[in-house]
Backbone as ProteinMPNN parsed JSONL, in Angstrom:
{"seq_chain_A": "XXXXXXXXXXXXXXXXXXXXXXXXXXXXXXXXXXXXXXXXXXXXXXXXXXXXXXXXXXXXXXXXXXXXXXXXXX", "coords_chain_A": {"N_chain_A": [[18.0, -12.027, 18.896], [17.363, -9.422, 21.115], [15.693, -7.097, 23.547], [15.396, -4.541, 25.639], [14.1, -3.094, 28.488], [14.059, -0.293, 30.886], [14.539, -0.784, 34.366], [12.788, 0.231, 38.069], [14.691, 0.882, 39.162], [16.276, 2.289, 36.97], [17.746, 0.632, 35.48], [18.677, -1.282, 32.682], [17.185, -4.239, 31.259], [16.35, -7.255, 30.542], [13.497, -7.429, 28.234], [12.006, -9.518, 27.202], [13.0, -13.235, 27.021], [16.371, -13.969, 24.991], [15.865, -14.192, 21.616], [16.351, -16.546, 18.585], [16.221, -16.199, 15.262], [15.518, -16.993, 12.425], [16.475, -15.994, 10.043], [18.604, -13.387, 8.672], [17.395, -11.361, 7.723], [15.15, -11.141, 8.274], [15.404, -11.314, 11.373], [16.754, -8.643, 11.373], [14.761, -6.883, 11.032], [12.469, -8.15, 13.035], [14.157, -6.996, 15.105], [13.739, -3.951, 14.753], [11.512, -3.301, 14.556], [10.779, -4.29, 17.688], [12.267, -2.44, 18.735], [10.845, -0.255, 18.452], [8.957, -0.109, 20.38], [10.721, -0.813, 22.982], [13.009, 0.256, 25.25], [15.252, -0.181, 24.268], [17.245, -2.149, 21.638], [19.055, -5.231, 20.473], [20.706, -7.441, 17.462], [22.196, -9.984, 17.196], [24.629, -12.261, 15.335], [26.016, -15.249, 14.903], [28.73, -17.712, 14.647], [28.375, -21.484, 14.815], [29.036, -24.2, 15.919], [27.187, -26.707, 16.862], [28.02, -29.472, 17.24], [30.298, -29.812, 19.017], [29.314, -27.99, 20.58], [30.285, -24.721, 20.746], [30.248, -21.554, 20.357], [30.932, -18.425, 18.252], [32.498, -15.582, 17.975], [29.945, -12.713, 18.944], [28.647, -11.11, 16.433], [27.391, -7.731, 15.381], [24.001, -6.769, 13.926], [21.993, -5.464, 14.21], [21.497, -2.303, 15.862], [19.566, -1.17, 18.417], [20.093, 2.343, 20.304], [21.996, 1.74, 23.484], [22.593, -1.318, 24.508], [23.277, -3.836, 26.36], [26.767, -5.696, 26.298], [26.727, -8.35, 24.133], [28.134, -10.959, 24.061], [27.936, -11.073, 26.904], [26.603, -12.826, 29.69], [23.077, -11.648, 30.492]], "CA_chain_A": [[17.395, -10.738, 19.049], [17.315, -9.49, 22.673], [14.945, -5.918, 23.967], [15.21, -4.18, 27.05], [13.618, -1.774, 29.048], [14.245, 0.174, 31.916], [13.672, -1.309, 35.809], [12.491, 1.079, 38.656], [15.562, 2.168, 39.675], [16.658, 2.713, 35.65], [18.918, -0.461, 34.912], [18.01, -1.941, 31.689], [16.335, -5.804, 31.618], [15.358, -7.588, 29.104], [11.972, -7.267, 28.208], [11.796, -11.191, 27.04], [14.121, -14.187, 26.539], [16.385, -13.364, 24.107], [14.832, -14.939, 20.629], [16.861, -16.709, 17.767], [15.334, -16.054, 14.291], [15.64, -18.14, 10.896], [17.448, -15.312, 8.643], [19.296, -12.23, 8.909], [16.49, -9.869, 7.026], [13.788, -11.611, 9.388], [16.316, -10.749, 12.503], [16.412, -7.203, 11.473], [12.906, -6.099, 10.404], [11.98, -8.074, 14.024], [14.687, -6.407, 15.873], [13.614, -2.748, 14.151], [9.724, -3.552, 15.603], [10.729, -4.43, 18.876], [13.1, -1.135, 19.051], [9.994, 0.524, 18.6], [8.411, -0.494, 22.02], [11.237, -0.637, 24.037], [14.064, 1.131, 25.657], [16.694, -0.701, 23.237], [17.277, -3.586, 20.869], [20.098, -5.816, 19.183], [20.557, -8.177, 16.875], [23.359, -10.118, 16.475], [24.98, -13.792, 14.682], [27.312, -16.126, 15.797], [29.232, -19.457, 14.133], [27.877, -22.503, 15.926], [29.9, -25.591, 15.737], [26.574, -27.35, 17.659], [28.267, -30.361, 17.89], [31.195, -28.934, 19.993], [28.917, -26.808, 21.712], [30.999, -23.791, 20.212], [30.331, -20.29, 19.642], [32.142, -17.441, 17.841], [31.88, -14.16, 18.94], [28.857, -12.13, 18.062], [28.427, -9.88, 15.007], [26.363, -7.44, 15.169], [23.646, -6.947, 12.854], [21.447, -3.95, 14.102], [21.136, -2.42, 17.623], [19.094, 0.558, 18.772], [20.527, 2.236, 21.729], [23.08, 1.362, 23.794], [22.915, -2.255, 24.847], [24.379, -4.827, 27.077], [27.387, -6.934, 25.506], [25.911, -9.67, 23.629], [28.742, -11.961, 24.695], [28.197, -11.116, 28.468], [25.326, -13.128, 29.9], [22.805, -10.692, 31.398]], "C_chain_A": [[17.045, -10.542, 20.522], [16.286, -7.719, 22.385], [15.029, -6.057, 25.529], [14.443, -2.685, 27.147], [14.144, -1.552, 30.276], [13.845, -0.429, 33.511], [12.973, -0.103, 36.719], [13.943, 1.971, 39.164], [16.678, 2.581, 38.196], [17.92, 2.248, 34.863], [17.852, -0.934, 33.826], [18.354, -3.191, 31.766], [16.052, -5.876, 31.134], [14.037, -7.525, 29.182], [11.212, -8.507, 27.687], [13.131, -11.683, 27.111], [14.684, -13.528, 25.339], [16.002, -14.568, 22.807], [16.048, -15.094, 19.319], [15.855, -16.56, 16.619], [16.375, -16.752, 13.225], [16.583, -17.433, 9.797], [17.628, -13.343, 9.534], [18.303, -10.961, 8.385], [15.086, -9.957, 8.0], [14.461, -10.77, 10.713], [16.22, -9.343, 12.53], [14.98, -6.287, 11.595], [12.25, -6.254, 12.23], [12.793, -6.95, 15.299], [14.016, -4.561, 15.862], [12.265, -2.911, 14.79], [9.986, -3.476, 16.952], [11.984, -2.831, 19.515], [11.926, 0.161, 19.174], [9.004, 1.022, 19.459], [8.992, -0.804, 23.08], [11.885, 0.028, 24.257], [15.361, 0.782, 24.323], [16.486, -2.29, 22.828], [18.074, -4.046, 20.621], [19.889, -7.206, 19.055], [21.954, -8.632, 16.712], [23.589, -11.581, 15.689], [25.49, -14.338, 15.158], [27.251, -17.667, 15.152], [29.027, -19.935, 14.717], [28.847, -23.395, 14.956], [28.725, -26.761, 17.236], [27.059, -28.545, 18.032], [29.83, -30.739, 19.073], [30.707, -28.184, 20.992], [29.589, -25.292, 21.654], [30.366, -22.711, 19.636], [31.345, -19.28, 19.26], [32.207, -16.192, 18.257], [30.837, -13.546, 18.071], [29.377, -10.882, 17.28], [27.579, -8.986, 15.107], [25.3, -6.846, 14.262], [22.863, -5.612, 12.677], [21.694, -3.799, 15.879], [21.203, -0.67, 17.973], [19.016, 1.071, 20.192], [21.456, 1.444, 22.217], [22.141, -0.093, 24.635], [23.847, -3.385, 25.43], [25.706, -5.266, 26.031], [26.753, -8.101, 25.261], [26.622, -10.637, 24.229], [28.948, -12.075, 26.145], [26.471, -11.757, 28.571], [24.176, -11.875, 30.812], [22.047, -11.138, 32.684]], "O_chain_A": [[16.469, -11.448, 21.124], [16.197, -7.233, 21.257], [14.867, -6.986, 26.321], [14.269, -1.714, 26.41], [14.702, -2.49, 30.845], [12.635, -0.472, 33.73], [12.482, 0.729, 35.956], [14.151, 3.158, 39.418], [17.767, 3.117, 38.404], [18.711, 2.816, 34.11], [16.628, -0.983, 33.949], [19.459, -3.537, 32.184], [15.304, -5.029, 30.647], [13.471, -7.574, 30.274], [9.982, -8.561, 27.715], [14.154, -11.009, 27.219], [14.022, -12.747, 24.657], [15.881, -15.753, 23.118], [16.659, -14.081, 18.977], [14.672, -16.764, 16.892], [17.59, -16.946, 13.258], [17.248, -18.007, 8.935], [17.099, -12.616, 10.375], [18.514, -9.781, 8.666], [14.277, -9.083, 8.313], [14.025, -9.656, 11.004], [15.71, -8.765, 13.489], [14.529, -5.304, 12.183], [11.755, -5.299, 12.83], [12.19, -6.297, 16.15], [13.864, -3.994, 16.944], [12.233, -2.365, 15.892], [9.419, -2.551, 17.534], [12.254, -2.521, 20.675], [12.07, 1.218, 19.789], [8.382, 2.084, 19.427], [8.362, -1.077, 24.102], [11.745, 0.977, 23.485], [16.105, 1.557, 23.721], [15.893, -3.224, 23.367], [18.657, -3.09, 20.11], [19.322, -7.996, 19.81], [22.818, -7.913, 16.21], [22.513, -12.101, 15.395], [25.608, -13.966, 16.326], [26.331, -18.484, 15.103], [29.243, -19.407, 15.808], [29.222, -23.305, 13.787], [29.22, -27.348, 18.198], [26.681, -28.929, 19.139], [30.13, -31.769, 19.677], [31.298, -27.774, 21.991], [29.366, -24.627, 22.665], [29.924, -22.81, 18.492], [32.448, -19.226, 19.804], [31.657, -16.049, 19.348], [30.744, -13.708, 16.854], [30.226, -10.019, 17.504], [26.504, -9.523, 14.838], [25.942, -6.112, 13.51], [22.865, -4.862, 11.701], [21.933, -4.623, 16.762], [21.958, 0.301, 17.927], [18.29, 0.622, 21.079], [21.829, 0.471, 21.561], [21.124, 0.152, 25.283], [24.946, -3.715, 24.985], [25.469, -5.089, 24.836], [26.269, -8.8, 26.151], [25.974, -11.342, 25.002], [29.77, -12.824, 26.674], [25.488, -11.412, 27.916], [24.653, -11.295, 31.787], [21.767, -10.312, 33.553]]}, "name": "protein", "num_of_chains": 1, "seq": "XXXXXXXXXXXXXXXXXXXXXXXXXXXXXXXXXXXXXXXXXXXXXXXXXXXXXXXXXXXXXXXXXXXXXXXXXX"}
């Protein structure tokens, strides 16, 4: 779950780290809160193969406002 807001000259920045959560209905409900106090939100998933170090590409799950690419670091 990532949130951004706006900087001074009106690039959007996250507004924390972005935050893994435990389940997909948890993920949303927090993502849907934190959309409510910032500029923009998303939520997305992604297959781990942790012992590869391997991700899949992200899914996304909710996302309010236009937001970065999840798979681009910001």
């Amino acid at each position: 779950m990532w949130a951004f807001d706006k900087n001074e000259e009106g690039d959007k920045v996250p507004a924390f780290e972005p935050r893994e959560m435990p389940d997909e209905r948890r993920t949303i409900a927090a993502t849907r809160l934190a959309a409510a106090t910032h500029g923009a939100a998303s939520a997305c998933k992604r297959a781990v193969r942790r012992d590869r170090s391997e991700f899949g590409e992200p899914d996304v799950l909710y996302c309010h406002r236009l937001v970065p690419d999840p798979a681009k670091p910001v």
